[in-house]
C-alpha positions in Angstrom: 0.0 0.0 0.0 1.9 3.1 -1.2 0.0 5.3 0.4 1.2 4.1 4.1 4.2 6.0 4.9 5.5 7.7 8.4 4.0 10.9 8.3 1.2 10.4 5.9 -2.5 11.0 6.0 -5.3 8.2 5.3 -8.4 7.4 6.0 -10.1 4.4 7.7 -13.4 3.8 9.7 -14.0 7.1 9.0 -11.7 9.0 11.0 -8.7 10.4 9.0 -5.5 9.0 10.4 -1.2 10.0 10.7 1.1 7.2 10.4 3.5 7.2 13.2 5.0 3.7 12.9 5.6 1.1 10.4 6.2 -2.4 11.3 6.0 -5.3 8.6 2.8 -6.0 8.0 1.5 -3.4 10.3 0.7 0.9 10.6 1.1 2.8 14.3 -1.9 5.1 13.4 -3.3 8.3 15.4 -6.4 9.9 14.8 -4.9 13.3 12.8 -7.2 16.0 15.0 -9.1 15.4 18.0 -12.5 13.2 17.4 -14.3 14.4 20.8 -14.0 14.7 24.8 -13.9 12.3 27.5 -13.2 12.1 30.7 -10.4 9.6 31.4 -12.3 8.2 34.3 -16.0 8.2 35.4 -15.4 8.5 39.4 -12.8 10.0 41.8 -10.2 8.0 43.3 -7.0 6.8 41.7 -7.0 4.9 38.8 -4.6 3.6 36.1 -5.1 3.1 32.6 -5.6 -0.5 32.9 -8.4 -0.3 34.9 -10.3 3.6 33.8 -14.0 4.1 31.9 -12.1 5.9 28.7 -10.1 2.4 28.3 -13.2 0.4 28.6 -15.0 2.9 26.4 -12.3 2.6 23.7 -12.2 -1.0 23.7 -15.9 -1.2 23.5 -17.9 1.3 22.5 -15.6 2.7 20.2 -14.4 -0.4 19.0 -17.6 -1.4 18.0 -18.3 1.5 15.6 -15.9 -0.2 12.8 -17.1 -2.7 10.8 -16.5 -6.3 11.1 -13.9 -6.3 8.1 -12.3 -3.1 9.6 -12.4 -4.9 13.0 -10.5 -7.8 11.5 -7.5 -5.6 10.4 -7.1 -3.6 14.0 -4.1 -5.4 15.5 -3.9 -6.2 19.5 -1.0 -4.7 21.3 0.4 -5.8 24.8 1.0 -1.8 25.9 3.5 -1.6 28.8 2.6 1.9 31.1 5.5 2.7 33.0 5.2 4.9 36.2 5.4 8.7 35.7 9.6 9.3 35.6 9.0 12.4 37.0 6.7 11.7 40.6 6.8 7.8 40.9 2.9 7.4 40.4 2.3 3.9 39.2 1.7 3.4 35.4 -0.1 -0.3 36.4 -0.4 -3.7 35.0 0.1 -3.9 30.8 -2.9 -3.9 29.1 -3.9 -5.7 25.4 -5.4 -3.3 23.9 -7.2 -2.7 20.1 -7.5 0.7 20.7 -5.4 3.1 23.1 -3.9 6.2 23.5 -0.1 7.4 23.7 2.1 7.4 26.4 3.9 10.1 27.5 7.3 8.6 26.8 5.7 7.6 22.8 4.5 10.9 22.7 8.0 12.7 23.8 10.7 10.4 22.3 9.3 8.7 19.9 6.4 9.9 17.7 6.3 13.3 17.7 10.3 14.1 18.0 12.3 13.0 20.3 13.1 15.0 23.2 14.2 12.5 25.7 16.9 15.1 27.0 13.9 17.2 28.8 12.2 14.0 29.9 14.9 12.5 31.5 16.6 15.7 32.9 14.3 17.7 34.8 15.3 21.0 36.1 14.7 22.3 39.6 12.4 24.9 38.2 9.9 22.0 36.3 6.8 21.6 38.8 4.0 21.2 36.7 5.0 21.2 32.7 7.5 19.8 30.8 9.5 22.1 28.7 7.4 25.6 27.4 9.8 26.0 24.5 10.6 22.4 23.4 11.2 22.5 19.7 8.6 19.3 19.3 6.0 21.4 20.7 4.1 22.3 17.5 4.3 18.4 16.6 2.1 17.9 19.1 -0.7 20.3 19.0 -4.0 19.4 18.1 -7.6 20.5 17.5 -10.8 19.7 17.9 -13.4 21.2 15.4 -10.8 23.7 14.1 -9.9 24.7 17.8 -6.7 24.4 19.5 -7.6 21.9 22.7 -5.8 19.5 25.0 -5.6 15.8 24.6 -5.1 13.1 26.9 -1.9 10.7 27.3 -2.5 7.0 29.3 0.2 7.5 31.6 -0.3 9.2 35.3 0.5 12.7 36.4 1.6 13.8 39.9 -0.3 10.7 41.2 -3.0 8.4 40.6 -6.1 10.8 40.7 -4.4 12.5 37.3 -3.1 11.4 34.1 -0.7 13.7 31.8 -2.1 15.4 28.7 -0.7 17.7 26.1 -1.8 21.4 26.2 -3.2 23.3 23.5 0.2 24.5 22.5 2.2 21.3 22.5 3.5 21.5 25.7 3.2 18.2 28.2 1.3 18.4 31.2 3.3 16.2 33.2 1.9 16.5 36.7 -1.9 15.6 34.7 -5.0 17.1 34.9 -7.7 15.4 36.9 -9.0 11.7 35.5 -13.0 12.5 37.2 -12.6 16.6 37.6 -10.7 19.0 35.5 -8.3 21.7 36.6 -9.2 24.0 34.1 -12.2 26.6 33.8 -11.8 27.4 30.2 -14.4 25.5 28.0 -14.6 24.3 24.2 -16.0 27.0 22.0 -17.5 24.7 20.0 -18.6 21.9 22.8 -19.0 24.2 26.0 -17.3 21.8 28.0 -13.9 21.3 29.3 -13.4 17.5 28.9 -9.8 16.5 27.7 -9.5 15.7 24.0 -9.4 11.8 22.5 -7.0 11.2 20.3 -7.4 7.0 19.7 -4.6 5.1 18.5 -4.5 1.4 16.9 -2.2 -1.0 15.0 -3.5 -1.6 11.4 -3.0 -4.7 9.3 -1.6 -4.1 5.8 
């Protein structure tokens, strides 16, 4: 299939897709803008991605809106989720997934540029974000109807009640924005809510 190369732009189920990966026989695939806002979990109290409601939704609900043929070509992963590098929160069990979203060390080294130096060498001023002027920044903006928005990542923030996201301007929210409540007061213009962004990710037979 010519048209599957890193970086390139294709359709499937719908959704229009970027090609981060190539594997024989297989595509890493993101969803190219944000298709709509979820919370990652449905109640308060830690959680890790193996065990929250936007998993479960992804792997079901979502799932289920492809068609059996298109099912049949989306690949199961075994997805490790490390502990947050930063604050020790636990990343949990690995999970088999057919659908998933990024973690923060696919979305920082790997996928989107690779800034591995500001991951793994945090400065005493780094609380709460990552790096403001990271060069891979505008790699990883997104929007949602035609507006900038933030997106969710699998892995934890600061602890278990939060899981990291990337801002509206690229940056990574490392410490995480609430999985049940959000930390933010600004709302879609489009949605009027302030739910993070869903960005779904899947292997795709070739």
């Amino acid at each position: 299939m010519s048209e599957f190369h890193i970086g390139s732009v294709v359709t499937f189920g719908g959704y229009l897709w970027r090609i981060l990966d190539l594997q024989p026989g297989a595509a890493l695939m993101i969803t190219e803008h944000i298709i709509e806002q979820h919370s990652y979990h449905n109640c308060a109290g830690d959680v890790t991605w193996a065990d929250c409601s936007l998993r479960k939704y992804l792997n079901g609900e979502f799932y289920n809106k492809f068609t059996p043929a298109e099912q049949l070509r989306i690949v199961p992963v075994l997805n490790n989720n490390p502990d947050n590098s930063w604050y020790g929160s636990r990343g949990g069990e690995d999970t088999q997934d057919f659908i998933f979203l990024l973690s923060i060390e696919e979305a920082v080294c790997k996928y989107f540029g690779d800034s591995r130096q500001n991951l793994e060498n945090r400065s005493a001023k780094q609380r709460y974000w990552f790096q403001k002027k990271d060069e891979n920044n505008d790699k990883r903006k997104s929007t949602l109807d035609g507006h900038g928005w933030w997106w969710w990542l699998r892995s934890p923030g600061r602890d278990n009640r939060r899981a990291v996201y990337i801002h509206g301007d690229g940056n990574v929210g490392i410490q995480g924005n609430g999985t049940f409540r959000y930390n933010s007061i600004n709302v879609h213009p489009s949605t009027g809510n302030n739910k993070g962004g869903v960005r779904p990710a899947l292997w795709l037979s070739l």
